[in-house]
C-alpha positions as CSV (number, residue, x, y, z in Angstrom):
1,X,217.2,37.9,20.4
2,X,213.9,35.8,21.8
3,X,215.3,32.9,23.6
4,X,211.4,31.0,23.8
5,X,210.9,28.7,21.2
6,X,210.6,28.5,17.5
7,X,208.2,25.9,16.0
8,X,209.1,24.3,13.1
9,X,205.7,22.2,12.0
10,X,206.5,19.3,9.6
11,X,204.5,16.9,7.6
12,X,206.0,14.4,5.3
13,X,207.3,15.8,2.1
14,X,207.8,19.4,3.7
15,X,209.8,21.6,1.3
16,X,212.7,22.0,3.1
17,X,214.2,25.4,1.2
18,X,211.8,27.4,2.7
19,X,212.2,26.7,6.1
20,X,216.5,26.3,5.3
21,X,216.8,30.6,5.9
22,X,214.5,30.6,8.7
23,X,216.3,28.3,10.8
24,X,219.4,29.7,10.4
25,X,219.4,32.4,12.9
26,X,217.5,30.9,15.3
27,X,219.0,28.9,17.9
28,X,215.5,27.5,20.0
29,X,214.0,25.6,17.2
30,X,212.0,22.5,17.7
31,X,210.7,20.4,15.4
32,X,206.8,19.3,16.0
33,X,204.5,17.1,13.7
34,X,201.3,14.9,14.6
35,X,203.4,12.3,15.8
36,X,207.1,11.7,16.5
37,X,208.0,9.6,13.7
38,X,210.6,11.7,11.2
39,X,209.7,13.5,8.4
40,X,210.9,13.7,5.0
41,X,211.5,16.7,3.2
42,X,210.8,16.8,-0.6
43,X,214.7,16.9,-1.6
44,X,214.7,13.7,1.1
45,X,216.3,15.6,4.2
46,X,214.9,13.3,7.2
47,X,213.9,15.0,10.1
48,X,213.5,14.3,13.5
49,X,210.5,15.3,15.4
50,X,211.4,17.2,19.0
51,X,207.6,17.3,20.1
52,X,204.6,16.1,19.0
53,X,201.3,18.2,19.2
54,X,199.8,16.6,21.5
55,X,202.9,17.4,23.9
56,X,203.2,20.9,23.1
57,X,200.2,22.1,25.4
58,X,201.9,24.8,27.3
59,X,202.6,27.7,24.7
60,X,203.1,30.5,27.3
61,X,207.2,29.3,26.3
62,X,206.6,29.8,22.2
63,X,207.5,32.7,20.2
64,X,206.8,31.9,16.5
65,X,205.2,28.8,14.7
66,X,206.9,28.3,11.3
67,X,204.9,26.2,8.3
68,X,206.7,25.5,5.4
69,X,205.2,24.0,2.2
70,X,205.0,20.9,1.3
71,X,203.0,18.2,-1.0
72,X,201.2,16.9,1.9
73,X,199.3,20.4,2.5
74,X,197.1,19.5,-0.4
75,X,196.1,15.9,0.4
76,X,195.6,15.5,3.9
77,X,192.7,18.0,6.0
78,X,195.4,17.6,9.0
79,X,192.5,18.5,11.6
80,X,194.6,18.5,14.7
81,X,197.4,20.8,13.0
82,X,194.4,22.9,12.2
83,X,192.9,22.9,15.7
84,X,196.6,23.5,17.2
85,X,197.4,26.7,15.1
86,X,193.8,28.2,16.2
87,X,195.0,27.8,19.8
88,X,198.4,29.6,18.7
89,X,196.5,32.3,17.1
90,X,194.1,32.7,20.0
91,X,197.4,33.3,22.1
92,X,197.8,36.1,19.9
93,X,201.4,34.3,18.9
94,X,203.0,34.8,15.3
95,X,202.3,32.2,12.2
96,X,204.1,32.1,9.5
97,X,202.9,29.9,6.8
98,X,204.6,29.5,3.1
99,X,203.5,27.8,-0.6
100,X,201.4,25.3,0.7
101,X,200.5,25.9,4.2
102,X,199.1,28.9,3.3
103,X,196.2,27.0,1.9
104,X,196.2,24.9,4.7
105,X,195.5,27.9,6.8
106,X,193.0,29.3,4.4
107,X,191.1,26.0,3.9
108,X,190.5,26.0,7.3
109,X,189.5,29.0,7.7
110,X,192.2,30.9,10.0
111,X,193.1,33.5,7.0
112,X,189.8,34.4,6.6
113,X,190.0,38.0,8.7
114,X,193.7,38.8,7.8
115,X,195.2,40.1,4.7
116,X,197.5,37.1,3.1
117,X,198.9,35.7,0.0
118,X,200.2,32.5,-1.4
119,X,200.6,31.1,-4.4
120,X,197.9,31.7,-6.4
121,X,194.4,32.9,-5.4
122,X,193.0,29.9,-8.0
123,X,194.7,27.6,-5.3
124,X,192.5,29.3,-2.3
125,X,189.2,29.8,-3.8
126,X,188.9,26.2,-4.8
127,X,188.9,25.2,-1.2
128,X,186.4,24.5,0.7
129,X,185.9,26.7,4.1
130,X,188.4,29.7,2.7
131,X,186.2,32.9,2.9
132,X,189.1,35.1,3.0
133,X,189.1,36.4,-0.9
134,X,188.7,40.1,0.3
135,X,191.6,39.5,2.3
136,X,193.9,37.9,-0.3
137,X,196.3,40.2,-1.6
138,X,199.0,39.2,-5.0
139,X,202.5,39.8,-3.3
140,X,205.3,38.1,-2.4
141,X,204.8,38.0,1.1
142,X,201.9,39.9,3.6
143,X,202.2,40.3,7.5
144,X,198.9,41.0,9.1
145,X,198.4,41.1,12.9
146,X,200.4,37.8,13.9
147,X,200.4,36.0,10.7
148,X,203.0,36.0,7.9
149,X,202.3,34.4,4.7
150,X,203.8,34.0,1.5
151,X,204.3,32.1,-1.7
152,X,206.5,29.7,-3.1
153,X,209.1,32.3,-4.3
154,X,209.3,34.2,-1.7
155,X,211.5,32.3,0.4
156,X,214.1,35.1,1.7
157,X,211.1,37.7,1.6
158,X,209.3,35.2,3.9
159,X,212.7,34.8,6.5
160,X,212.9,38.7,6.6
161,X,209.9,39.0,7.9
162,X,210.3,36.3,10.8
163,X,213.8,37.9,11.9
164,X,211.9,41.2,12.1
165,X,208.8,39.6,14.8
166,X,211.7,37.4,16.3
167,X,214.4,40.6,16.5
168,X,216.8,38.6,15.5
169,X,219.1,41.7,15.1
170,X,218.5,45.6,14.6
171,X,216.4,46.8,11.8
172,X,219.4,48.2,10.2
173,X,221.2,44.9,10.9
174,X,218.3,43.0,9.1
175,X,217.8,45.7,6.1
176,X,221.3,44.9,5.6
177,X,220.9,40.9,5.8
178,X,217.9,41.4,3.4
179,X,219.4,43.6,0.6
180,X,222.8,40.9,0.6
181,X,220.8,37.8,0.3
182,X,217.9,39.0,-2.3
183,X,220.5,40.8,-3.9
184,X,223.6,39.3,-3.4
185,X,227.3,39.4,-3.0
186,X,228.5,40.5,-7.1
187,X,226.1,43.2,-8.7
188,X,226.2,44.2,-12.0
């Protein structure tokens, strides 16, 4: 497994199941935000920041950037978060946006030349600076170069995909974590 880090990007009211699989497996997380102050999660889960943005500058240590949802995506433009996953994606290092901050992303602009999803393409074409409606595809979740996306349901889809850029395990390993948790433990 990757020992560099795992970047878990919080604003306030971040939905805190979708990021709960994720974070399971991976033992370098970090949490980062704007600031230090904690964050609280929709379902009231307080946070605490590791790292602000401004202190992360040296990324040649990061593996994977991880943007869960929120209510905050939607009213705040977030410039610097913005200008700090450009300079991930210039590194060529993964995103993986859910619900939300898939918006973000495409609101400011960084979806435009990969294939994604999110919610619902109503949600994207309404903002202003998305140009990306070629590249919007209706599924569950999309990986395109070094970005994941998904949408709000897609929450185990969305950790299967990280394990497999993180190599969390083997792929038969993972098939095997995939198939228990989307289909469970009793089938009938």
């Amino acid at each position: 497994m990757n020992t560099k880090d795992v970047l878990l990007l919080l604003t306030d009211k971040w939905a805190d199941w979708e990021a709960s699989y994720a974070i399971t497996e991976v033992n370098s997380v970090k949490t980062i935000a704007l600031d230090k102050t904690s964050k609280s999660s929709i379902g009231g889960l307080r946070a605490e920041i590791d790292v602000s943005i401004e202190e992360y500058s040296d990324l040649s240590n990061l593996a994977l950037v991880i943007l869960p949802g929120g209510f905050s995506w939607q009213d705040n433009r977030y410039e610097e978060i913005a200008q700090f996953v450009k300079k991930v994606m210039e590194q060529e290092i993964p995103i993986a946006a859910i619900c939300g901050a898939t918006v973000f992303l495409g609101k400011h602009g960084l979806l435009d030349h990969v294939k994604h999803t999110g919610d619902d393409f109503s949600f994207f074409e309404n903002q202003e600076g998305y140009q990306g409606a070629t590249n919007f595809l209706e599924a569950q979740v999309v990986r395109d170069k070094n970005i994941i996306t998904a949408n709000e349901t897609a929450a185990i889809e969305f950790v299967y995909k990280i394990y497999q850029v993180l190599e969390i395990d083997e792929p038969k390993e993972l098939e095997d974590w995939y198939d228990y948790f989307k289909n469970g433990l009793i089938r009938e």
